[in-house]
C-alpha positions as CSV (number, residue, x, y, z in Angstrom):
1,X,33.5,6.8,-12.7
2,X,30.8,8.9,-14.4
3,X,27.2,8.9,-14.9
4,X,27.1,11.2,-18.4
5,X,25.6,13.5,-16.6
6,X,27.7,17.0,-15.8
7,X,29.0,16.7,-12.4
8,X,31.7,17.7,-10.0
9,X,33.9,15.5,-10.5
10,X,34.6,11.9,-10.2
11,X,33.7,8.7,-8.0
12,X,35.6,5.4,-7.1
13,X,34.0,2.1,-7.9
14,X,33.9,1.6,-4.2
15,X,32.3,4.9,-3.6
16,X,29.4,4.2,-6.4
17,X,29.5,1.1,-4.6
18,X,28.7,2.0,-1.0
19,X,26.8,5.4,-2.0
20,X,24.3,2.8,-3.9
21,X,24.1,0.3,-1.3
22,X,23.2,3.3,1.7
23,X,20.2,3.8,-1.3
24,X,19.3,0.2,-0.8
25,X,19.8,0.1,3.2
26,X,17.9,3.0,3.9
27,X,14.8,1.4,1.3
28,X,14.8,-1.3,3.7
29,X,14.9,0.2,6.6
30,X,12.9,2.9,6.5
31,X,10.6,1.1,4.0
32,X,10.5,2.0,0.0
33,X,7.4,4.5,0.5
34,X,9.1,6.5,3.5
35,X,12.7,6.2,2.1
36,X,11.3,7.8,-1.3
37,X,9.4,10.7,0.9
38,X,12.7,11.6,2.5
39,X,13.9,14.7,1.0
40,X,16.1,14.4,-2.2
41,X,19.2,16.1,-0.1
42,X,19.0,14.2,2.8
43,X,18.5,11.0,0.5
44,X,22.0,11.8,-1.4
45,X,23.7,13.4,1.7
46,X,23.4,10.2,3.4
47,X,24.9,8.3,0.3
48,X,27.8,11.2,0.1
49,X,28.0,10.8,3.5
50,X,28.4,7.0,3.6
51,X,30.3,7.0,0.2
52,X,33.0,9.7,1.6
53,X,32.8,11.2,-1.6
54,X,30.8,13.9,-3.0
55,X,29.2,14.6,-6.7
56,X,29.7,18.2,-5.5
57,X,32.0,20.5,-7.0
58,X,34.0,22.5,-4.7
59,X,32.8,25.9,-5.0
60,X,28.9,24.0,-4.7
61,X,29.9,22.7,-1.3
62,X,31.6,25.6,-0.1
63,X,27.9,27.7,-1.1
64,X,26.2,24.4,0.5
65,X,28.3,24.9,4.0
66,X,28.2,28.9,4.3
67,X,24.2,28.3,3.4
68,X,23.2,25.7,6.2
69,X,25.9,28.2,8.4
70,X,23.4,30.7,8.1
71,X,20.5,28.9,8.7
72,X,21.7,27.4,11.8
73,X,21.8,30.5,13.4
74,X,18.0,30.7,12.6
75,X,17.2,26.8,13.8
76,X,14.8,26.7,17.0
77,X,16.4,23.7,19.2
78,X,14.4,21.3,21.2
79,X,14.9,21.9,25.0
80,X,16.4,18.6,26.6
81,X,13.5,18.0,28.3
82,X,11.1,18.0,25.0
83,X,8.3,20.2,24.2
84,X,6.2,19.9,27.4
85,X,3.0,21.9,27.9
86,X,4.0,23.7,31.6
């Protein structure tokens, strides 16, 4: 399936299917307003996610991958026992 728009690749029905329905899920969860607020890559990697498939092409998720990589080694974790003043 295709949208018209240039993308990597195809989707299954039942990928368009469940990738839309996370959309719809996460609306009523999290509420339209914050669900809309949520970043546009976290939105759609949730869908991907979800959908087990992926609008990106290969060589765009391989630059994705090495990219949060390499930002990882930058991320400040939060201690298990939170951010306590001491």
């Amino acid at each position: 399936m295709t949208n018209g728009r240039a993308m990597g690749g195809t989707r299954t029905l039942s990928g368009v299917i469940a990738h839309e329905t996370t959309h719809i899920m996460l609306a009523n969860h999290l509420g339209e307003v914050r669900s809309v607020m949520l970043p546009t890559w976290q939105q759609e990697g949730y869908a991907d996610h979800v959908a087990g498939e992926s609008s990106l092409t290969d060589a765009e998720a391989s630059r994705l991958r090495k990219t949060v990589r390499a930002r990882r080694r930058w991320c400040i974790t939060m201690p298990a026992d939170g951010w306590r003043r001491r």
